[in-house]
C-alpha positions in Angstrom: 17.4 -1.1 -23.2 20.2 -3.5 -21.7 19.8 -6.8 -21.0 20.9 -7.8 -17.6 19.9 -11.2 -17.0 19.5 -14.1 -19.6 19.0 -17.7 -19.7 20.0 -19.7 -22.2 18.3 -23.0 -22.9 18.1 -23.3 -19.0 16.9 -26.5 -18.1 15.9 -28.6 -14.2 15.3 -32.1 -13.9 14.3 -34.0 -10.7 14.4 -37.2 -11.9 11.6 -38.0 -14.4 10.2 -34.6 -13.8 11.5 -31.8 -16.1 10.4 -28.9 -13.9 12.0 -25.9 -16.2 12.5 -27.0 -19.4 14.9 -25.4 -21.7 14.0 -21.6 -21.1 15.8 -19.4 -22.8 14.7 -15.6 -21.6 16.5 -11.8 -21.8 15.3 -9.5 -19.2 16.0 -5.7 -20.0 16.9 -2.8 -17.1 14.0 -0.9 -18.3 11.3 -3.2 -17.6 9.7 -4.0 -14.7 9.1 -8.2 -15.5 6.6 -10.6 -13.8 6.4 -14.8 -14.2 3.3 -15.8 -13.7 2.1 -19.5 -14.0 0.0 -21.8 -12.6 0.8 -24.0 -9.5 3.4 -26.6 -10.3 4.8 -24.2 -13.4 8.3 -24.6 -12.3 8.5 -20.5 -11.3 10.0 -21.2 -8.1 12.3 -23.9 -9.2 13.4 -21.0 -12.3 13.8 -18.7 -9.6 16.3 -20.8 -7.7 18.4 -21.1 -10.9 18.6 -17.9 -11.1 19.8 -17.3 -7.9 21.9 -20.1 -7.2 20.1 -21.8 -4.9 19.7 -25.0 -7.3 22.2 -25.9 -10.5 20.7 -26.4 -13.5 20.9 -30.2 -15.5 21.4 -28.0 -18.9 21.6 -24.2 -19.5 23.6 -21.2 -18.7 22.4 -17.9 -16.4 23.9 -14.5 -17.2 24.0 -11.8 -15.1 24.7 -7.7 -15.7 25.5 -7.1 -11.9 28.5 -4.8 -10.5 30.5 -5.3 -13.1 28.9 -3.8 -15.9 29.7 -6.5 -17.6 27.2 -9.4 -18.6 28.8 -12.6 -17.0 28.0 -16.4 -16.7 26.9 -17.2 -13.4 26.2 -21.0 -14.2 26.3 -22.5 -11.1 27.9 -20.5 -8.5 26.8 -20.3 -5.0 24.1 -17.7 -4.1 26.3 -15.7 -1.8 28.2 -15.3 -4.9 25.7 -14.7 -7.1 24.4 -11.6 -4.8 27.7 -10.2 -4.3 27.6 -9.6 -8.1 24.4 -8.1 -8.2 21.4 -10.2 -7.5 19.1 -10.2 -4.7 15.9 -12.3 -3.6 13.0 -11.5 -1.3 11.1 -14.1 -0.1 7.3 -14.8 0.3 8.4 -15.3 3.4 9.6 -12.8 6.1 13.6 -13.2 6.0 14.7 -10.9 9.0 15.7 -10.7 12.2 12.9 -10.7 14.1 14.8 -9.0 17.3 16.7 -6.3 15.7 15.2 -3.3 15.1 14.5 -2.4 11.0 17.4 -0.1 11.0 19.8 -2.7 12.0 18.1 -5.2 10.1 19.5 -3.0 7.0 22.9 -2.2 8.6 23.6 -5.8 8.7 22.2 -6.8 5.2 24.8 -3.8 4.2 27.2 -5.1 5.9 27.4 -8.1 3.6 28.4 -5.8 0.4 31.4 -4.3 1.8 35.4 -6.1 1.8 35.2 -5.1 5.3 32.3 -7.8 6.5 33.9 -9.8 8.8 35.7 -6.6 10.6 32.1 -4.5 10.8 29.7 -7.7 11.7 30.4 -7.1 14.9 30.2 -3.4 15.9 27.7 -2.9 12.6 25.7 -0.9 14.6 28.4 1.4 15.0 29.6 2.5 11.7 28.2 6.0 10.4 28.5 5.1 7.0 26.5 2.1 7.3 24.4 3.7 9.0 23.7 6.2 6.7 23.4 4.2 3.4 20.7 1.9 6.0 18.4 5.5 6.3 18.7 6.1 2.7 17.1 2.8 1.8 14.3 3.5 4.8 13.6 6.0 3.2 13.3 4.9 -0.4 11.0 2.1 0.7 9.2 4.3 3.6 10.0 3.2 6.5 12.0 5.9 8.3 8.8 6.0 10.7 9.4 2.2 12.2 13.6 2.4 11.7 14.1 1.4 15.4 10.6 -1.1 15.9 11.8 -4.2 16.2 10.8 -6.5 13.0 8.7 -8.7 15.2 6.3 -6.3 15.7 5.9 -4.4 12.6 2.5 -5.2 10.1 2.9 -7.8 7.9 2.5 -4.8 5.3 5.5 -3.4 6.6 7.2 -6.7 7.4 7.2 -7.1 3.5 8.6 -3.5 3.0 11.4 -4.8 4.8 12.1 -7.8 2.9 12.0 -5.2 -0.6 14.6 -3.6 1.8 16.9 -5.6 3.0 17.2 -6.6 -0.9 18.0 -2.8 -1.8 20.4 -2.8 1.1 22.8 -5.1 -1.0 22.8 -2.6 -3.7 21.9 -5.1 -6.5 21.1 -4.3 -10.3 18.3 -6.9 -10.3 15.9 -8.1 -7.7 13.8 -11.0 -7.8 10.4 -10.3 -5.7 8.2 -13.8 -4.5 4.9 -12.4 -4.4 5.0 -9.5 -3.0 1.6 -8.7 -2.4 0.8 -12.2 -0.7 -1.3 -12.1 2.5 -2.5 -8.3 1.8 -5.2 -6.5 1.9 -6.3 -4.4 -1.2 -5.1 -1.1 0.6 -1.2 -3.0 1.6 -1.7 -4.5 -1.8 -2.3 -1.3 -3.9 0.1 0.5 -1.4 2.9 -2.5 -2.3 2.1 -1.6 -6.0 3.0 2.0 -5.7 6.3 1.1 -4.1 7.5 -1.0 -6.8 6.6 1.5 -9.6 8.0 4.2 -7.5 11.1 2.3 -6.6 11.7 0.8 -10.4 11.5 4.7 -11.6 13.7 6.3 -8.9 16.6 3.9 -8.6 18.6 2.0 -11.2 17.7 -1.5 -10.0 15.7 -3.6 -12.2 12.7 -5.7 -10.5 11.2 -9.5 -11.7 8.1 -10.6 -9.8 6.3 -13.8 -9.7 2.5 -13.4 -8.5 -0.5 -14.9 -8.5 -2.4 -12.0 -8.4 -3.3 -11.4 -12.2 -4.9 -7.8 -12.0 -1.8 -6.5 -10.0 0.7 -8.3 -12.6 -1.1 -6.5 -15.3 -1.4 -3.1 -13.4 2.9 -3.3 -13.1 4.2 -5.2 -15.5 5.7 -4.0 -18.9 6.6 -7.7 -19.6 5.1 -10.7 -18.7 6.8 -14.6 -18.8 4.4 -17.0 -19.0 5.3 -20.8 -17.5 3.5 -24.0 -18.1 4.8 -27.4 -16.5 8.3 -25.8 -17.1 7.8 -24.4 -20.6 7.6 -20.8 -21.6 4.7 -20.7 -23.4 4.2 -16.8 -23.7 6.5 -13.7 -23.7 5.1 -10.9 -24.7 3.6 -7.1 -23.0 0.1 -7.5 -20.7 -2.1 -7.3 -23.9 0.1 -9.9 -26.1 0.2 -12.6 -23.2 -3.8 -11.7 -22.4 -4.7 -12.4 -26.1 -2.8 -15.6 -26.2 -4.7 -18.2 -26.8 -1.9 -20.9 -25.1 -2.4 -18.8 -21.8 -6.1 -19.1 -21.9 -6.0 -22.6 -21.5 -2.9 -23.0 -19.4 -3.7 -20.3 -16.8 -6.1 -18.3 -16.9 -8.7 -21.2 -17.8 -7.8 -23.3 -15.1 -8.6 -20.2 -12.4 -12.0 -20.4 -13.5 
């Protein structure tokens, strides 16, 4: 296995409040990682770290993006930090609500080429980004709704196109934010299967947070464990269920 992302002592402070607090973490290509924590753990806050959206007081982020190469990303802009092989998607629905899915992805590819600027503006005429956009439809199943306009797909398929428009970047890690949130058990189990399907067919390695404990331990060969910004647990699903610092941090407070 190869590691391609690492923190090293990584460390956020808002004021008094230490809301990740030294976490120092490896996250291998062939696993398929989940954070999971209790409210107020400081997962969203390591999340933004990761992807640049905050800098941290103390610590280092490395990535294995484009490159090949495992580099520091300490502190760069999240445009930056995507370009070298990092993408996010949100709890919350991301797209553009009046394009149709297909362009939706023909714009998000549009951001991974040199010729951005040039092709923003007739994106939706380029055959090459056109077809790289149908081979992602089709790895995340949504060749069926490629030209309904994301306003009126089901939020089920709403948060196939966020997974989408990640993959559309062409990243080597991508950070899902509870995937499954605001599903039934049939878009939840269905969500499930895409993920596994999606982290055995293509070379990109998925984290998840989610609050969702049985689906965590359904996908996850690793799970990170946060408590009021402290990793308390690291371990496979039966090493972080047995440990006794879990117990009481997060799964005894759900009872």
């Amino acid at each position: 296995m190869t590691t391609v992302l690492k923190t090293e002592a990584l460390r956020r402070e808002f004021g008094a409040l230490c809301a990740v607090d030294d976490v120092s973490v490896e996250i291998d290509s062939e696993e398929v990682t989940s954070i999971i924590g209790p409210n107020g753990a400081g997962k969203t806050t390591f999340y933004n770290l990761l992807s640049g959206r905050l800098d941290p007081t103390a610590g280092e982020v490395f990535l294995r993006g484009r490159s090949g190469d495992l580099e520091n990303v300490t502190g760069l802009p999240p445009h930056d930090i995507a370009r070298r092989g990092l993408s996010r998607a949100y709890q919350i629905n991301n797209n553009f609500e009046g394009l149709s899915v297909l362009d939706n992805l023909r714009v998000a590819r549009v951001s991974t080429t040199d010729r951005s600027t040039e092709l923003l503006s007739r994106y939706h005429d380029d055959a090459a980004l056109r077809e790289s956009a149908e081979d992602v439809l089709e790895l995340t199943g949504l060749t069926d709704v490629a030209e309904t306009e994301a306003a009126n797909l089901s939020h089920g398929d709403k948060r196939k196109v966020e997974i989408a428009l990640s993959l559309a970047t062409d990243p080597a890690v991508v950070l899902l934010d509870e995937p499954t949130a605001g599903m039934n058990p049939s878009e939840s189990e269905e969500m499930v299967e895409l993920i596994k399907e999606l982290d055995e067919t293509t070379d990109t390695t998925f984290v998840l947070t989610e609050h969702d404990i049985d689906m965590v331990l359904e996908i996850s060969d690793r799970i990170l464990v946060l408590h009021r910004g402290e990793l308390i647990a690291n371990g496979t699903p039966d090493e972080v269920m047995a440990n006794e610092d879990v117990t009481t941090a997060y799964l005894g407070e759900r009872q």
